[in-house]
N, C-alpha and C positions, 0 to 999 in steps of 0.2 A: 507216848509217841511224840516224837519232835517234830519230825516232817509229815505237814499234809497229806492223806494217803491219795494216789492217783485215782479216780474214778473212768472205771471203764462200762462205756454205754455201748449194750447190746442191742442192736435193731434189727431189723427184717425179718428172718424166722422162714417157714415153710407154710404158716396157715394163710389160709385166705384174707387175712389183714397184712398181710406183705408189705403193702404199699403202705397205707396208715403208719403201720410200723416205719420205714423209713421215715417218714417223716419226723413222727416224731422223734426220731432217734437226734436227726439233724437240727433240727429246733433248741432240742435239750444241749445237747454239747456248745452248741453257738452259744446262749446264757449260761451255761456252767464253765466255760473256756472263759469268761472274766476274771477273774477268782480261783479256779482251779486247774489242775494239773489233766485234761481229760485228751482219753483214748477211744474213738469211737469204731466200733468193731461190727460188722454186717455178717448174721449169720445165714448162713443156707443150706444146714442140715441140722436135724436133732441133737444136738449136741456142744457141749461146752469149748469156746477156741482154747489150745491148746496155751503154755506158760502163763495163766492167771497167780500173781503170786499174792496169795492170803494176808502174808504179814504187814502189806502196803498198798493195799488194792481193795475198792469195793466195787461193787457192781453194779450198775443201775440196768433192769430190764426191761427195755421201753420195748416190749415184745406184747403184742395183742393176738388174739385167740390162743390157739393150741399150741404147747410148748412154750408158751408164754405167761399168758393169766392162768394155765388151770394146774398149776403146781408140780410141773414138772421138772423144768426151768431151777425152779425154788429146792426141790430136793436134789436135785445134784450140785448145785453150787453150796447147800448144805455139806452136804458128802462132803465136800472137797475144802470144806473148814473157810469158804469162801464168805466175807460179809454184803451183805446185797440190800437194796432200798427195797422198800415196799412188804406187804402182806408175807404168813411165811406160803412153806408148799403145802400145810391141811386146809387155813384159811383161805387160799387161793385157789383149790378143789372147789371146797363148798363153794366159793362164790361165785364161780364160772358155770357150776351147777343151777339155773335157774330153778326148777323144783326144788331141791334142797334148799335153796338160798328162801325159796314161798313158804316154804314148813317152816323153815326158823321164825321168820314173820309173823307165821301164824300162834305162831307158840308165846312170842312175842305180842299179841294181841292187834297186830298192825296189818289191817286190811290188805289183800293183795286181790287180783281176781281171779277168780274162780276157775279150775284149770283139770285138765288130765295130761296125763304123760305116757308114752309109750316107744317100743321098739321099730323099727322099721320093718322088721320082720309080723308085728303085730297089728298094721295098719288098723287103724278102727274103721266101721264104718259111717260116711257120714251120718246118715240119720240114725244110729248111735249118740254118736257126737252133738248133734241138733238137740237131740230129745235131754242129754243131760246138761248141756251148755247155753242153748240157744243157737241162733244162726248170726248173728253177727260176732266173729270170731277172729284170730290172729294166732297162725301157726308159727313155729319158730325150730328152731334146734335147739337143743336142751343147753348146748354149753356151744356155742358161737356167739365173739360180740361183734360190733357194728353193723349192728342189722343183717348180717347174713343171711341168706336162707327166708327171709321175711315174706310172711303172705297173709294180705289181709282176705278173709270172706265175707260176703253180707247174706249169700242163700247157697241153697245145696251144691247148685251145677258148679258152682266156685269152690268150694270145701272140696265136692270131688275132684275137681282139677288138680288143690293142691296136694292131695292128699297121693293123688296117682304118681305124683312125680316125684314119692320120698322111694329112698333105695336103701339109704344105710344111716345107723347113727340113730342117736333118741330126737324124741320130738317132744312137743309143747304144744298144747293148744289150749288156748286161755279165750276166757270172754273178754271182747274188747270195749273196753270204758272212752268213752267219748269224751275227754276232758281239755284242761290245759296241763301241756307234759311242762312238768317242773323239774328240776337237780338239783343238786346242793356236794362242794366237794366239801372235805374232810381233812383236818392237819393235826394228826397224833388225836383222832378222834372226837376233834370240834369242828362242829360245823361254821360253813362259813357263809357265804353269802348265795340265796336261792335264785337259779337262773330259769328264764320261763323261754322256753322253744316253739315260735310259729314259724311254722312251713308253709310254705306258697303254696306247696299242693294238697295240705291237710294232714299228710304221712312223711310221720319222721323217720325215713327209710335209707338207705347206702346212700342213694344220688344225695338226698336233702342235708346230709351230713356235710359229704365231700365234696358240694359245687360249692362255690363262694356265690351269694346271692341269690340263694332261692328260698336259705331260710334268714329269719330274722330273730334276734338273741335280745332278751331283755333283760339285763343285770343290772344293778337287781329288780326280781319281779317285784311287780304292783299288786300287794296281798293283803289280805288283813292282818293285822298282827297277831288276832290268836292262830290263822292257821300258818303264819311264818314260823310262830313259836314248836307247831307242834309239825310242823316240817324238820325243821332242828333237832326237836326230841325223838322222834323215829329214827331218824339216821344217827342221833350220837348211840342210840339203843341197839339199831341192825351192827353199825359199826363193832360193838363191846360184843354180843353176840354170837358173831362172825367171828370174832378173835382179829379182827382184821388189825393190821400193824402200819403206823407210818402217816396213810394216805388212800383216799379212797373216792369215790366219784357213787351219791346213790340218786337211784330215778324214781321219780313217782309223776301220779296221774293224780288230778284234782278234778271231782265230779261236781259243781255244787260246792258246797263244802265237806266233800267224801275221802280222804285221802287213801289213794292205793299206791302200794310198792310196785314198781316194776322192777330192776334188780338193782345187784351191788356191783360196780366197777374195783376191782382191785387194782387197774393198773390202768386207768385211762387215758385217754390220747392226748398226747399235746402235742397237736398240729397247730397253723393259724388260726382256725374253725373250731378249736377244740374248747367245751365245755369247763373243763378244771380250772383253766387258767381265767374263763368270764367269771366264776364261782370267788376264784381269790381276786380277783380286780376287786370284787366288791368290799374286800374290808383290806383296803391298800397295796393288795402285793402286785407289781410288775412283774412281768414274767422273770425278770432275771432273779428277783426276789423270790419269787415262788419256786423257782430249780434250784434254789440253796437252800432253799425249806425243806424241801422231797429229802436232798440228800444228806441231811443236818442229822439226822434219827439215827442210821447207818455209820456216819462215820462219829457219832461219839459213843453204838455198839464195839468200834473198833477201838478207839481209844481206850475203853474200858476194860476188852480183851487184854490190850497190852500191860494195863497195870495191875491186869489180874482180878478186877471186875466182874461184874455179871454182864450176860449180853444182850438179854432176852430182853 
């Protein structure tokens, strides 16, 4: 290939990270618009915008939750012989999968907490739930990110409350670890630099993400160095794992010195708030730096389409 190919950034989507997703949709293209050719495209139906042309075009899906991170997104822009940044569509399943994403972990040797799953249709009941987990607990959706759906419990009357208001969809309920939440992103599956998250109000929930000033972000955290090392080593392990490709954002929880998973980001936000980009601050990258990074993997899959390379 001689000419640069266009990069077209998808954002919005139809899940309930809509908003997140614009955002970062607009962030990205502002720093990839230095240097590149880019087309930013708002989507608002399931489905791929029409004229995407493969032989000069790659995609960036700055799409979060559904039809986004959980591989749906990924297998049609497959189909369509399309090159796209980030994880593929099996990778992007599994990791929007939180249960699946703990069983890898666990197979993996790398602590996660302690969990059940189930159907909406299956409701457990709480003191079920109590007797094998405990009562201080944190319910979730199986495959929503940005804290969707989140509900902390400390005793029954709580568990039943959250438990009465689920309708549809899998759930999650894990024991909740009282630690400091740490992250760490990912660039072609090294890790970079570990970010530590305090919230003003204790819970890293929707609001403490997306207010400006209620959480406070330490990059990099202030760790020991063996457990910075072995921060690093789980994630570059969950990352290989996972199959994951490109770029990734993973969470964990520090007890003491206990390391637990909380999951794997395939496609994480870059908002101004947004964790990936504190992660690459720490071993040099500017943001504009780091949107050339994201999309650097993709487009020399394309280059090497053209001369009759491999892609994968």
């Amino acid at each position: 290939m001689h000419k640069p190919p266009k990069i077209l950034v998808l954002h919005g989507g139809t899940s309930r990270e809509r908003a997140v997703s614009l955002a970062s949709g607009q962030a990205l293209v502002a720093a990839l618009a230095v240097h590149h050719t880019v087309e930013l495209v708002r989507l608002d139906a399931d489905a791929l915008p029409p004229g995407i042309q493969p032989a000069d075009t790659i995609v960036f899906p700055a799409l979060h939750g559904r039809f986004g991170e959980d591989g749906q997104i990924q297998a049609l822009l497959a189909a369509a012989g399309v090159e796209y940044c980030g994880s593929d569509a099996a990778a992007s399943r599994l990791c929007m999968d939180k249960a699946a994403t703990k069983r890898i972990a666990r197979g993996q040797q790398i602590p996660t907490p302690d969990w059940l799953e189930f159907e909406a249709s299956g409701t457990p009941l709480a003191d079920a739930v109590i007797e094998r987990l405990g009562s201080s607990l944190v319910v979730k959706p199986v495959d929503e990110g940005s804290s969707v759906g989140l509900h902390f419990a400390e005793h029954r009357s709580a568990l039943g409350v959250a438990l009465s208001q689920i309708h549809t969809g899998r759930w999650l309920i894990e024991q909740r670890i009282r630690g400091r939440e740490l992250t760490v992103g990912l660039l072609l599956g090294k890790a970079m630099g570990v970010v530590e998250i305090v919230s003003a109000s204790g819970v890293y929930d929707y609001q403490a993400k997306y207010t400006p000033g209620t959480t406070e972000y330490r990059f990099p955290a202030e760790l020991d160095v063996q457990i910075e090392r072995q921060i690093r080593d789980y994630a570059e392990r969950l990352f290989a794992a996972c199959a994951c490709r490109d770029f990734a954002r993973i969470d964990f929880l520090l007890d003491g010195r206990q390391l637990y998973l909380l999951e794997v980001n395939t496609l994480p936000g870059l908002t101004a708030t947004s964790l990936l980009p504190k992660s690459a601050a720490c071993v040099g990258y500017d943001f504009e730096a780091l949107a050339a990074a994201l999309v650097a993997p993709a487009i020399q899959r394309l280059a090497q389409r053209g001369q009759g390379g491999p892609t994968a």
